[in-house]
N, C-alpha and C positions, 0 to 999 in steps of 0.2 A: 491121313490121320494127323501128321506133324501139322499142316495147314492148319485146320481144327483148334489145334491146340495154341498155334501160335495168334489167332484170331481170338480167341476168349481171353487171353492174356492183353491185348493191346486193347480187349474191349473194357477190362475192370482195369485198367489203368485209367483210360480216356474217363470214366465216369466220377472217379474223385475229383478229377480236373477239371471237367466239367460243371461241378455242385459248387467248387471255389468262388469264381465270380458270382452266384447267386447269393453267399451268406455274405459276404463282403457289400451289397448294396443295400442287404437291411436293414445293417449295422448304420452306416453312412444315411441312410433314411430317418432310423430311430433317434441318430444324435442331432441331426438335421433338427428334426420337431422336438428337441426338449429344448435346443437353444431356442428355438421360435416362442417355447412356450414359459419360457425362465425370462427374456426381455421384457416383457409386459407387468409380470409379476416384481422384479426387481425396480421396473419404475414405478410401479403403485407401492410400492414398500418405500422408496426414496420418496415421495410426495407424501403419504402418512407421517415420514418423521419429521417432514418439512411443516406441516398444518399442523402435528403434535408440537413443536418447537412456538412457532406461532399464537396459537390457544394459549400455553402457555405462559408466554411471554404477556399475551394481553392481561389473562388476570389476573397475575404479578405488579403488571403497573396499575390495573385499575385498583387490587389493595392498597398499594400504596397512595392512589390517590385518595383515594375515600381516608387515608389516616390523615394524608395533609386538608383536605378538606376540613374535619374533625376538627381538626387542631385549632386551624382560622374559625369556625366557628366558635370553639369553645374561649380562643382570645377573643373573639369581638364580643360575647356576652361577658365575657369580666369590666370591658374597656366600654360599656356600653354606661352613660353615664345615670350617675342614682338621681331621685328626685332626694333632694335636704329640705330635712327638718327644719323647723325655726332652731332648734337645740344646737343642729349642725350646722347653719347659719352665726350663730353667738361664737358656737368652740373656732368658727374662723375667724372672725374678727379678734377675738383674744388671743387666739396664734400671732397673726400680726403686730396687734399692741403689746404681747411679750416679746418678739423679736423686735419690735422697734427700740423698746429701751433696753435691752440686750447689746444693742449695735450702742446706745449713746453709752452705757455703763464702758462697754468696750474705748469708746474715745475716752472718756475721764481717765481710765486706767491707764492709760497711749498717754497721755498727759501728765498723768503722775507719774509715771516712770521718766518721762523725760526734763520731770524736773529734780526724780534725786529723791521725793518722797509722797506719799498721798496728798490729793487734792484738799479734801478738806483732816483736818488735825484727828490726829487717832483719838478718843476719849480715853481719859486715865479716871481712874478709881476715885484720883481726888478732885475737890470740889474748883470750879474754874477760880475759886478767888485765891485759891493757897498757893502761895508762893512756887516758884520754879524751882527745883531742884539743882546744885551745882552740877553733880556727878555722881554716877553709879558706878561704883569698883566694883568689879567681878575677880577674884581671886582664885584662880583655878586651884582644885585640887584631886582627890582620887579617893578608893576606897582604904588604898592601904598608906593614909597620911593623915592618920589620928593625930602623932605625934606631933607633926607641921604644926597644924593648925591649932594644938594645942601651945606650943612656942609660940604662933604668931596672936595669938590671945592674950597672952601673957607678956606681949613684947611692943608693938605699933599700932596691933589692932583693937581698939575699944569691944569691951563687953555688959552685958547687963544693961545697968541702965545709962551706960556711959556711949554704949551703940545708941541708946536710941535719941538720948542730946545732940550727937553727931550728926543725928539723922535731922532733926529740928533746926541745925545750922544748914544744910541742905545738902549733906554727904551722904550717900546709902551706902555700907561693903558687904557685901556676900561673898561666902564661900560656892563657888559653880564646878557644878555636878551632876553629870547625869544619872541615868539608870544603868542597872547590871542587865549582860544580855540575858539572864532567866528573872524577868519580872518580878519580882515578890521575893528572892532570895532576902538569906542571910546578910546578903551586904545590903541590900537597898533597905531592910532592918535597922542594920544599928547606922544607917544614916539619918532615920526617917527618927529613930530616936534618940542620935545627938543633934538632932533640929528640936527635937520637942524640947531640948533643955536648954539649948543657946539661941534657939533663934535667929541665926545669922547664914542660913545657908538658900544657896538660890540654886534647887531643883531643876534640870532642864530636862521634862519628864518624853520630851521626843524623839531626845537624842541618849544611842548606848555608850556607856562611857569605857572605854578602851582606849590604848597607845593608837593603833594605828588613824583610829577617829578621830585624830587632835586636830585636823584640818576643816573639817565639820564642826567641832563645838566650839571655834569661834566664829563661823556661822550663825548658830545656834545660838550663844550669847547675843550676840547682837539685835537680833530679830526679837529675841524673848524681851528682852532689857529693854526697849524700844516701848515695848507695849506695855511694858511694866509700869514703867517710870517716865514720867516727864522731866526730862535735865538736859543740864546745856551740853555734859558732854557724858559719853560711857569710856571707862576705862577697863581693859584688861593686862592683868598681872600674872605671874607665873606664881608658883609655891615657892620658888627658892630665894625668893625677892623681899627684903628687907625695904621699908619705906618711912620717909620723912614724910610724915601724914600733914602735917603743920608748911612743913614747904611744899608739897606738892597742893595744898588748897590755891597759899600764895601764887602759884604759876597759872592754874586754874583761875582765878579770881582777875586775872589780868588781861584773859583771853576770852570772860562772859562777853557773849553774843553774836563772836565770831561763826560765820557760816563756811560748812566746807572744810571744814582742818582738819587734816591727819597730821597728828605731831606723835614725835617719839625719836627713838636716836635712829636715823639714814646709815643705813649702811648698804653694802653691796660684796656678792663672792662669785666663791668660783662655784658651779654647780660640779657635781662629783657625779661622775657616771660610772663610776665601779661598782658593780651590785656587790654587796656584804660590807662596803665600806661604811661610815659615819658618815650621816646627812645625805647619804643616795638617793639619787632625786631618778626613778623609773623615766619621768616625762623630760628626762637631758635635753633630747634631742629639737624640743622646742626652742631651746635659750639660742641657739645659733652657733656659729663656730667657734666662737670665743668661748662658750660655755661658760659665759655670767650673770650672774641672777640681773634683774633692773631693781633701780632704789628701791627701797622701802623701810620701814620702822623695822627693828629688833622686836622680837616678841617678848620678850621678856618684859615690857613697858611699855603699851601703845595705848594711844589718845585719839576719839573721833567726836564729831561733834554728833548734831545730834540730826541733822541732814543727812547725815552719810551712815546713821545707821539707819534710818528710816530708809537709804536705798537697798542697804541691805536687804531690808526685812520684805519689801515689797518683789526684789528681786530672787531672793534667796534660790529658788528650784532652780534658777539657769545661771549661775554663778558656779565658775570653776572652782576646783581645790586640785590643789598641788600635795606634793611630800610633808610641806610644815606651813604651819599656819600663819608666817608672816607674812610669808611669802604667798599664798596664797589671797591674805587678805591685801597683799600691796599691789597683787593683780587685776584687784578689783577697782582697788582708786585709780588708777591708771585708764580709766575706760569714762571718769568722771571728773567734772572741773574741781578736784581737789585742792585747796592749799599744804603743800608739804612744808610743815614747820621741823629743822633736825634742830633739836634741843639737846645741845650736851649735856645738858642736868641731867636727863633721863637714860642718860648712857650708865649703865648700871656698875660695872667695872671698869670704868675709869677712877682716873685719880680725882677728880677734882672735888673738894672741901667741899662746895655745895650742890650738890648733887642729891637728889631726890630718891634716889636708890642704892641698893646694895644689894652684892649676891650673899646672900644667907651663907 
């Protein structure tokens, strides 16, 4: 009996142990053939995204070729040349013969600038056989110096009809004045109507008249006066300036037909670089170390012939201006065969007896 028992115990043990090695190799069979059956599938998936990349890629580029293609076609029909008109035949030849005397106008001007003034003589108003005029005094003045010019009417300057005798021996003087910066104001009013009653003022309708523009309207002066008047010389005066109208013809009368003159009283300073200071000149730092202006006339009293305003006037757009206008216009003779005459008569505050000016 014990036999028996101990026989069926070692028989249901042997039989789990037995069954082990059977599940154990069907497992190792199963995974066996999924790897066999996953390599083939894994390389047909890596070659689809290799030919999808590919496809792709080609037509990508063949878009972009078909735009560049496009493109060169649609430049070659623009650049593809027209058949012309007789019409458009004529508009070329007239392009040509416009730019050709385009190019010669261009040389006459080359030419006139390098002699100082236009080639052939600006026309004036008056008739070629009337006399030359000696001089144009330009007297500066402003909107708020009634009173001035009411004294200098009453004092050196001729009025009524005694301006216009003045003018018959061959003196013109104008009062010079621009416009207000609001056009048509109250001030460019009672200017425009104490011209309608005196008659003696010389508009300069392109220039605004202000302080710090004082460098520009004798610019302006000169350029306008040029074209106004034909004289031997232009003169410009300050308002505080008292004049021996009778000796300053005399001095004039002595110098008809000189070419090239800048006369007036030669002076020279310091330039002042201190901003807020009196005569502060922003553009110091041109004059040099020394910081001093180069010759030039006093403004208060300057004389040009009439050469030298006609370079103005041609030159005027590229012509510098400085802080003040003497200075400004003495850097313009400086660049030109000028004659510098210093006339101590026209030194305004000096002592001397004969002497063509005074400070008011």
């Amino acid at each position: 009996m014990r036999l028996s028992i101990d026989r069926l115990s070692s028989l249901s043990f042997r039989r789990p142990m037995e069954g082990l090695p059977t599940t154990t190799k069907n497992e190792r069979r199963w995974r066996s053939k999924n790897l066999q059956t996953s390599k083939p599938s894994l390389l047909m998936a890596f070659f689809s995204c290799v030919a999808w990349l590919y496809v792709a890629g080609r037509l990508w580029q063949d878009a972009e070729n078909r735009t560049l293609l496009a493109n060169l076609l649609k430049k070659n029909i623009e650049q593809r040349p027209k058949v012309l008109t007789i019409e458009d035949k004529l508009m070329v030849l007239g392009c040509k013969d416009l730019e050709r005397r385009i190019v010669e106008v261009e040389m006459d001007l080359t030419l006139a600038k390098s002699q100082g003034y236009l080639k052939h003589q600006l026309q004036q108003s008056e008739s070629s056989s009337k006399r030359k005029l000696l001089a144009v005094i330009g007297v500066y003045t402003g909107f708020g110096s009634y009173l001035k010019r009411n004294t200098f009417r009453g004092s050196w300057m001729p009025r009524g009809d005694a301006l216009k005798k003045l003018e018959e021996r061959g003196v013109v003087i104008r009062f010079v004045i621009g416009r207000s910066a609001n056009r048509g104001d109250s001030l460019d009013r009672h200017i425009d109507e104490e011209n309608d009653k005196t008659k003696d003022f010389f508009i300069l309708e392109d220039h605004e008249e202000a302080q710090e523009e004082l460098p520009k309207k004798v610019k302006f002066f000169f350029s306008t006066a040029v074209q106004n008047w034909d004289a031997e010389f232009y003169i410009k005066v300050d308002d505080n300036i008292d004049l021996d109208l009778e000796g300053l013809i005399g001095l004039l009368e002595r110098r008809r037909g000189q070419d090239g003159a800048y006369i007036g009283c030669m002076k020279s300073g310091k330039v002042v670089s201190e901003e807020g200071k009196l005569w502060y000149e922003p553009e110091w730092w041109k004059f040099g170390d020394e910081k001093s202006y180069f010759r030039h006339a006093s403004g208060s009293l300057l004389i040009l012939s009439k050469n030298l305003a006609q370079y103005i006037n041609v030159n005027s757009a590229s012509l510098k201006t400085y802080a003040h206008d003497d200075v400004s216009l003495g850097s313009w003779m400086m660049g030109v065969q000028a004659t510098y005459v210093d006339d101590n008569r026209l030194c305004c505050s000096s002592i001397r007896q004969d002497k063509v000016c005074s400070v008011a």
